[in-house]
ZAMARGU-4260 file (C-alpha; in steps of 0.2 Angstrom, whole numbers, plus 5000, padded with zeros to 4 digits):
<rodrens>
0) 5000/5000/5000 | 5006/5018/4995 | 5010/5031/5006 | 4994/5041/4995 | 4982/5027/5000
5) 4987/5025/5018 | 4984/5045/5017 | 4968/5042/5010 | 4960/5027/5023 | 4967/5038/5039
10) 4952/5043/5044 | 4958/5057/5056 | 4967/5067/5040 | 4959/5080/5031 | 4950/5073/5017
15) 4945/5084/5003 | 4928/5083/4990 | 4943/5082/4978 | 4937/5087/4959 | 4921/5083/4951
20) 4921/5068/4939 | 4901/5071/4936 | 4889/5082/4934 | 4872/5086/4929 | 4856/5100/4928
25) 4840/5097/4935 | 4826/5107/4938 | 4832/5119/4950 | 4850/5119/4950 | 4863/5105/4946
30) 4870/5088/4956 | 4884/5078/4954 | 4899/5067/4960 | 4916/5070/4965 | 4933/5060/4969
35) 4926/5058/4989 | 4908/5060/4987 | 4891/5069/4980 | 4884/5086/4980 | 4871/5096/4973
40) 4863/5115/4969 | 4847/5120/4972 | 4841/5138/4967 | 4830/5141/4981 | 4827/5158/4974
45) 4832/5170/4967 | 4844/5177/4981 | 4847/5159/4990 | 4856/5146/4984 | 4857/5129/4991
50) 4876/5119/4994 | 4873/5101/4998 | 4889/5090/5000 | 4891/5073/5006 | 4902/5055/5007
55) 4887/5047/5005 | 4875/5041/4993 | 4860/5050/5001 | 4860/5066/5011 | 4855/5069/5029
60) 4844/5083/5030 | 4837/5092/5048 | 4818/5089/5045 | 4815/5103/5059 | 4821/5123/5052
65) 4817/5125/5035 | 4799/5125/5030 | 4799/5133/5014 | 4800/5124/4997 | 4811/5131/4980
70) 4804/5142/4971 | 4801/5145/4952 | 4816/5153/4947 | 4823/5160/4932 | 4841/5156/4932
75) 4857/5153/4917 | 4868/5136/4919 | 4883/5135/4910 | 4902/5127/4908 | 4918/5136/4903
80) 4934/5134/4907 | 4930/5119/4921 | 4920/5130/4928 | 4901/5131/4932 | 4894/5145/4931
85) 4874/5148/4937 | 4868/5163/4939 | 4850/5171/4944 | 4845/5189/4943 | 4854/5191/4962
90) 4870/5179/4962 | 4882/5173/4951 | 4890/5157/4958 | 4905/5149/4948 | 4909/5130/4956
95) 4927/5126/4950 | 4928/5108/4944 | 4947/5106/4949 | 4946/5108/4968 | 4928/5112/4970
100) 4928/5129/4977 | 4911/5140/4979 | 4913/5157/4975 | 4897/5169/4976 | 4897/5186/4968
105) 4884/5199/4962 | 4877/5203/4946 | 4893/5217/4944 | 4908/5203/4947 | 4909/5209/4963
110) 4916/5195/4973 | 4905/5191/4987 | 4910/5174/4997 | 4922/5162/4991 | 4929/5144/4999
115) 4946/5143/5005 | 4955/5132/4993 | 4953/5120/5005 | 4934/5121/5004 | 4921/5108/5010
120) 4931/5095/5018 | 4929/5080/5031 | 4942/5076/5043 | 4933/5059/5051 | 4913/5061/5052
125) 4917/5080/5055 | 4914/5090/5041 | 4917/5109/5037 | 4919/5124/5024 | 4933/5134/5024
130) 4929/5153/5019 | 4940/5166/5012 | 4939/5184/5025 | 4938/5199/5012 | 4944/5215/5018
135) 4940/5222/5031 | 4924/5210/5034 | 4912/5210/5049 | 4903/5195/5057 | 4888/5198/5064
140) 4874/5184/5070 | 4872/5168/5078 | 4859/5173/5087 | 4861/5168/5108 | 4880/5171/5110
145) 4890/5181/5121 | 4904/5193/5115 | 4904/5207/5104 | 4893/5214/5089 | 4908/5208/5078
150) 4911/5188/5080 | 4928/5191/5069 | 4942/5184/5079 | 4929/5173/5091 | 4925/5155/5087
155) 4907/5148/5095 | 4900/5131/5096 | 4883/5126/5096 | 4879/5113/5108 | 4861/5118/5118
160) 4867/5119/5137 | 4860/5122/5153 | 4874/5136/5160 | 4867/5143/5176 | 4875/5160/5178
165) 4885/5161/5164 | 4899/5174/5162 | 4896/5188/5148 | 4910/5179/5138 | 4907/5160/5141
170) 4900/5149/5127 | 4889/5141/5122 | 4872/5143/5129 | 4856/5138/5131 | 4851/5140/5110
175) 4860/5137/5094 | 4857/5147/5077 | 4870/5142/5064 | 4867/5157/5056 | 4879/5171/5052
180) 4880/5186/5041 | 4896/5194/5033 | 4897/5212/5031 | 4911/5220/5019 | 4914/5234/5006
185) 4909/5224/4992 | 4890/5217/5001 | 4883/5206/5013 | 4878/5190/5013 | 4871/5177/5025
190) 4874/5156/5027 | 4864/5145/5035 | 4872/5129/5042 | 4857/5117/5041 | 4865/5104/5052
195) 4858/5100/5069 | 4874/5091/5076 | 4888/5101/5086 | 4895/5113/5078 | 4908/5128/5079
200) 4909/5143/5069 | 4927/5149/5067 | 4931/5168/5062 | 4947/5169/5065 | 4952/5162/5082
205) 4969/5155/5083 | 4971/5159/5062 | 4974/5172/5049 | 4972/5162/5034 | 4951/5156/5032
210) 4935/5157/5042 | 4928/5142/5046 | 4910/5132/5049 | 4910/5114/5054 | 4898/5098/5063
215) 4903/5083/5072 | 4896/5072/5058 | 4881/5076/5043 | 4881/5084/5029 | 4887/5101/5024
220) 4872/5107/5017 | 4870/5127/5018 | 4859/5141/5011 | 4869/5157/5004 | 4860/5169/5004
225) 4864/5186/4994 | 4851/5203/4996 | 4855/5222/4994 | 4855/5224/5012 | 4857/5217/5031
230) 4837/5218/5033 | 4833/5210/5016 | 4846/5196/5021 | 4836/5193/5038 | 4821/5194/5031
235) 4825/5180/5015 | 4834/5170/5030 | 4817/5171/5041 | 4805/5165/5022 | 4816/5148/5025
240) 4815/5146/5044 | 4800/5155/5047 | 4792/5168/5056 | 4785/5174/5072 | 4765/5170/5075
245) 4755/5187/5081 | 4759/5185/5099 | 4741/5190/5112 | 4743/5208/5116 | 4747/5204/5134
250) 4762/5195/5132 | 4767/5213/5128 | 4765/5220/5144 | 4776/5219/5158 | 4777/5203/5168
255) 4783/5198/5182 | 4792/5182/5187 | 4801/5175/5202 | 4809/5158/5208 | 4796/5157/5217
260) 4781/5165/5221 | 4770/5153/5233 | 4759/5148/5241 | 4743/5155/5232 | 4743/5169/5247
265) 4758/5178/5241 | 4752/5177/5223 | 4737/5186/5227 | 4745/5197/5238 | 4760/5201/5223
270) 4745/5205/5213 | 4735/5215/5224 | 4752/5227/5227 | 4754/5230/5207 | 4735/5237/5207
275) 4736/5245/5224 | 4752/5253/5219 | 4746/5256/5201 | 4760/5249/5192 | 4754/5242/5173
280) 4755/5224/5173 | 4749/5207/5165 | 4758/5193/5168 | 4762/5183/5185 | 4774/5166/5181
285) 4772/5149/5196 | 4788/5143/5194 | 4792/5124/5199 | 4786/5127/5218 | 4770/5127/5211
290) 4769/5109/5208 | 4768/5095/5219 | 4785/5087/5224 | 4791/5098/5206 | 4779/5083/5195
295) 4772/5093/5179 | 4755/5094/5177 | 4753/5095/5195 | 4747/5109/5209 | 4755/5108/5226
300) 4740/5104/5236 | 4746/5112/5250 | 4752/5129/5243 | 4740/5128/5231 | 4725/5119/5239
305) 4712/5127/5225 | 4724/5136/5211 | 4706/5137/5199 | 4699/5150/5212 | 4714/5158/5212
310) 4719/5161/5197 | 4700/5167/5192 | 4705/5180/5208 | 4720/5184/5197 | 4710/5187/5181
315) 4697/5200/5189 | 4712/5208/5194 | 4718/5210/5174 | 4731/5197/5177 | 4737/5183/5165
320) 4745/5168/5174 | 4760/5158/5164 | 4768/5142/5173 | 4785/5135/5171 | 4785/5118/5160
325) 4800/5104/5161 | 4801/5088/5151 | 4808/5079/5167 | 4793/5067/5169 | 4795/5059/5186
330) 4798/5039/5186 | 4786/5035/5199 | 4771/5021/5199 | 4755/5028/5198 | 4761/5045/5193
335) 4750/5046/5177 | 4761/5056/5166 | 4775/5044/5172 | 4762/5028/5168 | 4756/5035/5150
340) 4773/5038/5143 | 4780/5022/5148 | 4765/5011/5142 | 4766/5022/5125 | 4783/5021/5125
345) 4786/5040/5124 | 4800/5041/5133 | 4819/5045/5124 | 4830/5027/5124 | 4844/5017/5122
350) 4846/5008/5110 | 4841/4993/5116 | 4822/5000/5123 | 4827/5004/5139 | 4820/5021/5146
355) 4835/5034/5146 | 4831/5041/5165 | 4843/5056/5172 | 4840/5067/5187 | 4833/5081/5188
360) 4822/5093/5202 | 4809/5079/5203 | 4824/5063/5205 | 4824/5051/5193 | 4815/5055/5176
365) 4811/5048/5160 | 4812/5062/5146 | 4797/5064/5134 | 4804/5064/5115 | 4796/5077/5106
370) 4803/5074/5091 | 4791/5058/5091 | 4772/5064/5083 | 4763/5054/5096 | 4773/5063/5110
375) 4769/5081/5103 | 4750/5075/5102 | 4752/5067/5121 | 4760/5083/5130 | 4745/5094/5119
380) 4732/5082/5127 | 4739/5086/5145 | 4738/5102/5144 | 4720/5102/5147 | 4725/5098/5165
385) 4733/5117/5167 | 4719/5127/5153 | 4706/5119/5164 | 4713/5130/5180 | 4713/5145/5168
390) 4730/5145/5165 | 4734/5157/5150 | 4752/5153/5145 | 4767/5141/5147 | 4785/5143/5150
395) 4798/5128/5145 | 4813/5127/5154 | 4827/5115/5157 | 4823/5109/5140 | 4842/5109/5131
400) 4837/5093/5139 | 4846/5097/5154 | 4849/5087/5170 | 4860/5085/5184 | 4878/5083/5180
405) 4876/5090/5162 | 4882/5076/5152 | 4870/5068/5142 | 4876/5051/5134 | 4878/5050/5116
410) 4869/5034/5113 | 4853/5038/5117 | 4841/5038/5105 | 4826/5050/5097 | 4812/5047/5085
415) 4816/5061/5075 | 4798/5060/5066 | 4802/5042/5059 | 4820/5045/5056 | 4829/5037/5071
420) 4846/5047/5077 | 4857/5046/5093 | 4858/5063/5105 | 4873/5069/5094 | 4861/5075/5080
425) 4845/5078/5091 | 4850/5087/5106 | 4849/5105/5098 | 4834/5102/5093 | 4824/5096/5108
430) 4821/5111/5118 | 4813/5116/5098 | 4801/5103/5096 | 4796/5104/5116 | 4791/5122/5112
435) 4783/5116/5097 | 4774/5102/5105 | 4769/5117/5118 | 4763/5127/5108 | 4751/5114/5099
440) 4742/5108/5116 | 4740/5129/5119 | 4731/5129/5103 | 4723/5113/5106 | 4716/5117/5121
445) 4712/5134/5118 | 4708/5137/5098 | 4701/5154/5098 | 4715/5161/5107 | 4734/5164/5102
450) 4747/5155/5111 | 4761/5161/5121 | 4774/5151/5126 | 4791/5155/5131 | 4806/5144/5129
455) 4825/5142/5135 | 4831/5131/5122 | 4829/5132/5104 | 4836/5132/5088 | 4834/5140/5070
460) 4816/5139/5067 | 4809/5142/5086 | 4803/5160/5080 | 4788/5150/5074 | 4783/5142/5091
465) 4789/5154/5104 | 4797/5168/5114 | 4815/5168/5120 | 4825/5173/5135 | 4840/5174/5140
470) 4844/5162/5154 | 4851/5163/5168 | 4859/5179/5170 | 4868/5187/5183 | 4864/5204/5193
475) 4878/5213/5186 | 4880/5230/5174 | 4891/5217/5163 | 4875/5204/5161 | 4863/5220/5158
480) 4873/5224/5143 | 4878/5208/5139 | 4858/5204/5137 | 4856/5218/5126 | 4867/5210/5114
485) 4860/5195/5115 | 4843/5199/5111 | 4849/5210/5095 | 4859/5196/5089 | 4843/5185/5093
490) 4837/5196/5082 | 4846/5194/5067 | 4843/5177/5067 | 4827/5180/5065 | 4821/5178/5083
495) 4811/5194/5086 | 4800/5191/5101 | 4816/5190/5114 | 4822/5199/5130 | 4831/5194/5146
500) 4827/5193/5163 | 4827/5211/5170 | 4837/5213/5185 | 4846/5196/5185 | 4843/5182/5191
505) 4856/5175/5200 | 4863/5188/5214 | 4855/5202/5219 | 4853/5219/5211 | 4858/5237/5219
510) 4846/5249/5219 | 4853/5258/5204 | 4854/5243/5194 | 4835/5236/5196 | 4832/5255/5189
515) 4842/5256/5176 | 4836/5239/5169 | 4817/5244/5172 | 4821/5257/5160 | 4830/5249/5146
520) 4819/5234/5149 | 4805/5246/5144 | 4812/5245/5125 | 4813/5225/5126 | 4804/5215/5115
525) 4800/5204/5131 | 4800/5214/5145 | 4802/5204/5162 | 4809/5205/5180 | 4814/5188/5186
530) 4826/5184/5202 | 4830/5167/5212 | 4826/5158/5227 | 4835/5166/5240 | 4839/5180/5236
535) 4830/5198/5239 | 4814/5203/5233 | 4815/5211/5217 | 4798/5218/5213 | 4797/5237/5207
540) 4795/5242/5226 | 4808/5231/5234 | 4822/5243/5231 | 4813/5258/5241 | 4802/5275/5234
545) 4813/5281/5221 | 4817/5264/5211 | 4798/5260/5213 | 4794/5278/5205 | 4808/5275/5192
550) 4800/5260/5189 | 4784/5264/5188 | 4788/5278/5175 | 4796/5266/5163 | 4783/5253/5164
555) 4769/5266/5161 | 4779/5272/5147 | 4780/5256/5140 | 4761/5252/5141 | 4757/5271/5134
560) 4768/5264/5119 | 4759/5247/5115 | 4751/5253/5099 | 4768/5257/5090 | 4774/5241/5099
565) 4758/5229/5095 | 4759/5239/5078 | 4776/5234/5075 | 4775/5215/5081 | 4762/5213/5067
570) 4775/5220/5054 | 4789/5208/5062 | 4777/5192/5060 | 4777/5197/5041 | 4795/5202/5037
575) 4803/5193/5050 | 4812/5209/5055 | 4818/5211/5074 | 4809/5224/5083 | 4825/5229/5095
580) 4837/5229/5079 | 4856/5229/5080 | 4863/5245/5069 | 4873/5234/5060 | 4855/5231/5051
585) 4852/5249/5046 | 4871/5254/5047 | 4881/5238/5043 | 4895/5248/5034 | 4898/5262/5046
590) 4914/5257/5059 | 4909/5267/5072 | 4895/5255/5079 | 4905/5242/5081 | 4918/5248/5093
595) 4914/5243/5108 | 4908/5260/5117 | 4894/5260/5104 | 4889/5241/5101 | 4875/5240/5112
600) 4866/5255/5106 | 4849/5248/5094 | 4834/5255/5087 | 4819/5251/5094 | 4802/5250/5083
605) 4812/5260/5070 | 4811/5275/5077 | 4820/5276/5096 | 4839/5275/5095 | 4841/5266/5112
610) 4857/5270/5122 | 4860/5258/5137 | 4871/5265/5150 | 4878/5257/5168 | 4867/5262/5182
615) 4881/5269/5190 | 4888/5283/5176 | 4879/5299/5179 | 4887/5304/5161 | 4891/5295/5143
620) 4896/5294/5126 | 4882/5291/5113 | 4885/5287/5094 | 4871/5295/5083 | 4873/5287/5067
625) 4868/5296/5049 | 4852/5305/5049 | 4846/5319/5061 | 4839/5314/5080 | 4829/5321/5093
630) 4833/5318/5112 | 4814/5310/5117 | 4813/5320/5133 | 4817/5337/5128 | 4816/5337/5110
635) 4833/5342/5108 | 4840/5342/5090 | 4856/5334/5086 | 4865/5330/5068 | 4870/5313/5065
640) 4885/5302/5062 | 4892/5312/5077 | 4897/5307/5096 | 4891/5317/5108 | 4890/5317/5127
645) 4876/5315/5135 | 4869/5315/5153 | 4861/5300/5161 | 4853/5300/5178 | 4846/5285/5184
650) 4830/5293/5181 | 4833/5296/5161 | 4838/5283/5151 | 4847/5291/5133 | 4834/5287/5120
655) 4833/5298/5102 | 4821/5298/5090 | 4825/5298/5074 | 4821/5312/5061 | 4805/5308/5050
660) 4801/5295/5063 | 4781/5292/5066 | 4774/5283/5081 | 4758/5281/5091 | 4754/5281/5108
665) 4738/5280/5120 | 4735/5288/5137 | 4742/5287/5151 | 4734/5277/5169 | 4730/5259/5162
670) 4737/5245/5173 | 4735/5233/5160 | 4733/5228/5141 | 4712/5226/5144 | 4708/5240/5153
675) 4702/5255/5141 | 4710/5270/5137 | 4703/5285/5134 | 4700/5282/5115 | 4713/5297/5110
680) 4725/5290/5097 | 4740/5300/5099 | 4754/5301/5085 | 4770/5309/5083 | 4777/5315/5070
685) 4797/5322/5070 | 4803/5333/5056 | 4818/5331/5046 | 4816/5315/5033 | 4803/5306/5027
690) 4793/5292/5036 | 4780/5278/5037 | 4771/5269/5050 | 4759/5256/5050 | 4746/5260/5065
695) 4738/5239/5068 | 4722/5236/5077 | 4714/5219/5083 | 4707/5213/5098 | 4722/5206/5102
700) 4718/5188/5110 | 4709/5179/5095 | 4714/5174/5077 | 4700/5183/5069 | 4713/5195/5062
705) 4718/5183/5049 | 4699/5183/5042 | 4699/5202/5039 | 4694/5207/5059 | 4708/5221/5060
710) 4710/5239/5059 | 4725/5244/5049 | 4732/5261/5039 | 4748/5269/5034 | 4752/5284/5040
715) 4766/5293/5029 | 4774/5309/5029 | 4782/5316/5014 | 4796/5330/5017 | 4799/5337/5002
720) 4780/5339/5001 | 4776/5345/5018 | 4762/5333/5019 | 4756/5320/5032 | 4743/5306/5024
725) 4733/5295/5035 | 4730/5283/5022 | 4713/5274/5022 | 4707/5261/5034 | 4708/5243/5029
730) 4701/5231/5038 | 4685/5224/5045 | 4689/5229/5065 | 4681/5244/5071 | 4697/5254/5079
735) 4698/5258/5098 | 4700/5275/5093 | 4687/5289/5091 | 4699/5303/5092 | 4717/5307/5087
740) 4731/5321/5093 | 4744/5321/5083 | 4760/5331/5091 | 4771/5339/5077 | 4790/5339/5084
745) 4803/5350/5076 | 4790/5359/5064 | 4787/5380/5066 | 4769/5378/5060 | 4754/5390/5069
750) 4743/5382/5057 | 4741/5369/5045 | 4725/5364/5031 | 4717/5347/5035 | 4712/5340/5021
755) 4712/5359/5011 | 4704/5368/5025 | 4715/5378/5038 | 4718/5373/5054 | 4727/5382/5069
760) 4736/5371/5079 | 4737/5371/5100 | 4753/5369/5111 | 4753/5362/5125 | 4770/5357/5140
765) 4773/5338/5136 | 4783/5327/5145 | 4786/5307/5139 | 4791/5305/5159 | 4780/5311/5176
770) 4792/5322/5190 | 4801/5311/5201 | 4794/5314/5219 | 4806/5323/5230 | 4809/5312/5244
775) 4822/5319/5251 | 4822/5338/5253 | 4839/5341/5253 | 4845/5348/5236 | 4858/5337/5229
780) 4843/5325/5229 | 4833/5332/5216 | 4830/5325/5201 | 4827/5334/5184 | 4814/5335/5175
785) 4812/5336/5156 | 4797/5342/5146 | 4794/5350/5130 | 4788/5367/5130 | 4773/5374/5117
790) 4774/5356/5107 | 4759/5360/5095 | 4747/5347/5089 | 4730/5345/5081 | 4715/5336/5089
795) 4702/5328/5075 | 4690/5316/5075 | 4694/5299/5070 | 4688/5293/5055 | 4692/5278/5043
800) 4694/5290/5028 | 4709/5295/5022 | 4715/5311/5032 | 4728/5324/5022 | 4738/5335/5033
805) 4746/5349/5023 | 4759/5365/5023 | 4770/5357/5037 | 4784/5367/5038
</rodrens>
């Protein structure tokens, strides 16, 4: 035997596709062999392209992320010079036959992503695609990682993990999304990793020469993905994984969550203190203390002797009621859920049948395996044990699966919808299919109502079944920050309904940091407070007057904000786009925001240029990228693609709002999403650009909006013309409105000509924020106080017509 073939049979050497010696079209694309194995193209459409690569005959696809089919699409397929060209009216993609190396580039020869020479290659059962790094290119993505905005120089690993406290560096954590975008001079572009095993995404860590993206074992099978911009890229990435359903309006609320609240006494109690103290909020969570001996589909009989009564208490009071769901299934006789799985052999196995049991809060459990159809349809069924009490939503935790001493065999086997496969390829997508399984018994058992459910674990695809958080973060300035960057990168992997929980929840928050969190928590997609057994109570009034005033100011705000942000949910479940978007969506090419001063900074419902600061600075630098912005509170004007200095009490979190930007807000004083308002639709409108806004309507509960029951209309404003359009209703929903005052911001108008006749406009003082009470009388305890002075606006009846606002100046 040759030294070659000796080369060849080491499985632990790196082991190239090595050329193609055949290959052919087919409908959408082009397959074929090569020296180690086969691979095919598929035009998905026209700015997505399918790679597919394998040693095998067949290939190994994850049945769970990508719902969406190819599409009809024009495309050119040719062979010149041993090399294949194909292109589509996006990307020109050129496979050299020699070595077969990918490179992508647009329709101007523009190179955008090209394989290292070494290319897709297998050393063992592990698989990867070595990239090229243009110049001066940006990494941004992968949705729940730690680090910075920028992933260059990082590598990360994707392997779902139950990481209690986990420092603002460590990796990996509780989701994985194996998908990344590339930011350069020349374009941007995004790749999916459709593989569910391990994985590790190398950019730059310990080498200069390639980026890298590789699995344990499969196939390498990714979707490129080339569009004009960042948010078209997200947006193409979110038409193959999915979308976000319209969540109910009170999982938009604020809600409030604790490790845990029992027995029944302290529940009503927690929500009697919200009311009494007239705080806005919706949600109370029962954590595991709420079950009997930590069993699921169980009350504690003794801290909860009669949870139906008690949670109707809760609903008179406005309240919605969301408990904590494990897979953990107890292995105990008579324990029906126990009893059913094991007699329908639900549980995950060995291979030779035997039950796979680990330990968890209850002891010893079996482990449901949701990637089996008759588990999904079991779980749905049970449900009805927690809908019957009125329970309204469901939280899934400790799904990575996770269990005490964190190390899940290997051998164990899952269902995988018919598809049999061993923990190495089903692991990260457990936690998915639980929340998918979840969200299908919320439906089930509730079919005129939108489900929410919220989950720890997830991969690419979970947008379509639930919310996210964070985990289990730490009380610390470091985790607050560190959240912020998780849920923007949550967002650009498409996972828009995301937060963390507000005010950590291992340790113990100062007094400055629960408020500084309440504030930026306020611009969160999710918005929840959330601490640990043990630890101090960390409720809105638990830190003393001024945190609970500080609070309270940022929570109403929040609430007086909900029809921009229901408004914005609804776009968000159609183009996939984040509401709390990273600027490298908007500004992907501009340097500044990727320094680490200015990485956490993100627009909120397109329109507020969120600025997170530590609780403790007092004063801090601020990036205001291109376009003109106004400080909220004071209506302070400042150019763009400047840094500036800004002061930041603990009472006034920086937030801008961008030039041209349109939003809507209702009054002031309700204490949650069901109580009336006082039916006047107020919108703002800030001078200096051109801008849009979609204003949404439904009743905010049922799926009727998807058979015409909404209210809906564009609002635009037009610059150069100097007009604001209310467009015409659409919609079958009778709005909630009957009046509207719209505040003009940054205009020198008296007057203005509604619909051709002339109006003249009011003024009045306006502030987005009440006055902080003055406990203390001394004066270096005063805290200041920002309003706008004679901010005009025009009061007019609300009408379904279209309304033409002229002569703004």
């Amino acid at each position: 035997m040759t030294s070659t073939q000796k080369n060849a049979n080491n499985s632990a050497r790196f082991k190239p596709m090595g050329s193609v010696t055949f290959w052919e079209d087919t409908s959408s694309g082009f397959l074929g062999k090569t020296e180690s194995g086969n691979f095919q193209v598929t035009v998905f459409k026209s700015g997505v392209i399918r790679i597919q690569a394998s040693p095998f005959d067949n290939f190994d696809p994850n049945l769970y992320s990508i719902i969406s089919l190819p599409e009809k699409t024009d495309y050119c397929l040719e062979e010149k010079s041993g090399i294949i060209e194909l292109t589509t009216s996006k990307i020109k993609l050129k496979l050299n036959l020699k070595n077969f190396n990918f490179s992508f580039f647009d329709l101007n020869d523009n190179l955008i992503n090209a394989d290292d020479t070494f290319g897709t290659s297998w050393i063992g059962s592990e698989v990867t695609c070595y990239k090229q790094v243009q110049k001066n290119e940006k990494f941004i993505g992968l949705g729940e990682k730690t680090g910075n905005l920028n992933r260059f120089g990082k590598a990360f690993v994707n392997w779902n993990t139950d990481y209690f406290a986990y420092g603002v560096e460590d990796d990996p954590l509780y989701m994985s999304f194996p998908f990344y975008i590339g930011i350069h001079e020349k374009g941007a572009y995004g790749i999916y990793f459709d593989n569910t095993h391990k994985s590790t995404f190398n950019f730059g860590a310990s080498t200069d020469r390639f980026i890298y993206f590789s699995a344990e074992d499969g196939d390498m099978d990714y979707y490129f993905i080339h569009e004009p911009s960042v948010s078209e890229i997200i947006s193409t990435y979110t038409t193959l994984t999915g979308r976000m359903e319209m969540p109910p309006k009170w999982a938009l609320g604020y809600q409030q969550c604790r490790y845990s609240y029992y027995p029944d006494k302290e529940v009503e109690t927690l929500a009697n203190t919200f009311r009494d103290k007239k705080i806005p909020a919706d949600v109370i969570y029962l954590d595991i203390h709420h079950m009997e001996k930590y069993k699921v589909f169980t009350f504690d009989g003794e801290n909860f002797p009669d949870p139906k009564s008690m949670i109707s208490k809760l609903k008179q009071l406005g309240f919605r009621i969301v408990v904590i769901l494990d897979p953990g299934i107890k292995k105990e006789e008579g324990y029906i859920p126990y009893d059913e799985s094991q007699q329908n052999g639900l549980f995950v196995k060995y291979p030779d049948g035997q039950n796979y049991t680990a330990q968890v809060w209850p002891g010893w459990c079996g482990f449901p395996d949701f990637t089996k159809p008759e588990t999904r349809k079991w779980w749905a069924e049970k449900m009805e044990f927690y809908t019957e009490a009125g329970v309204d939503g469901f939280w899934t935790d400790m799904n990575e699966p996770a269990s005490w001493g964190q190390f899940t065999p290997n051998l164990i086997e899952f269902d995988m919808d018919g598809n049999p496969s061993s923990h190495r390829k089903s692991r990260n997508i457990y936690g998915m299919q639980m929340a998918r399984a979840t969200q299908e018994g919320s439906m089930l058992q509730k079919p005129n109502e939108r489900p929410f459910v919220l989950t720890r674990s997830g991969f690419s695809g979970i947008q379509r079944f639930a919310a996210a958080w964070t985990g289990d973060n730490q009380a610390s300035d470091e985790h607050m920050l560190a959240g912020i960057r998780l849920v923007n990168s949550l967002g650009l992997t498409g996972v828009s309904f995301a937060g963390y929980d507000v005010g950590g929840f291992a340790g113990e928050a100062s007094k400055a940091l629960f408020a500084r969190w309440m504030s930026i928590g306020a611009f969160a997609p999710f918005y929840r407070a959330h601490s640990m057994i043990n630890s101090k109570d960390s409720e809105p009034w638990s830190f003393g007057e001024e945190v609970e005033e500080i609070s309270r100011n940022y929570i109403n705000l929040r609430y007086q904000l909900l029809p921009t942000i229901y408004s914005k949910f609804k776009e968000s479940s159609i183009s996939g786009l984040p509401l709390s978007a990273s600027l490298a969506i908007d500004y992907s090419n501009d340097p500044v925001i990727y320094q680490s001063a200015f990485q956490n900074e993100y627009i909120f419902c397109d329109s507020f240029l969120i600025a997170p600061v530590e609780s403790q600075k007092v004063i801090t630098k601020i990036y205001l990228p291109q376009g003109d912005w106004y400080y909220l509170y004071s209506d302070n004007f400042y150019n763009g693609s400047e840094i500036i200095f800004q002061d930041c009490p603990l009472n006034y979190l920086p937030v801008y709002v961008k030039a041209g930007s349109i939003f809507s807000m209702q009054s002031a004083g309700c204490t949650n999403t069901s109580q009336k308002h006082d039916g006047i639709l107020r919108v703002h409108l800030y001078a200096g650009a051109d801008g849009e806004f979609n204003h949404y309507e439904d009743d905010g509960i049922s799926w009727d909006f998807k058979k015409g029951e909404f209210h809906e209309r564009n609002l635009r404003f037009n610059a150069k013309e100097h007009e604001f359009i209310f467009g015409k209703a659409e919609g079958n929903y009778p709005s909630e409105y009957s009046k509207i005052k719209i505040y003009f911001h940054g205009f020198d108008n008296q007057k203005v000509k509604l619909n051709g006749a002339i109006k003249k406009l009011k003024y009045e003082t306006y502030s987005f924020l009440n006055k902080l009470t003055e406990f203390d009388p001394l004066p270096e305890s005063e805290h200041p106080f920002f309003e706008i002075e004679s901010l005009p606006y025009l009061e007019i009846e609300y009408t379904n017509n279209q309304i033409v606002i002229s002569d703004l100046k």
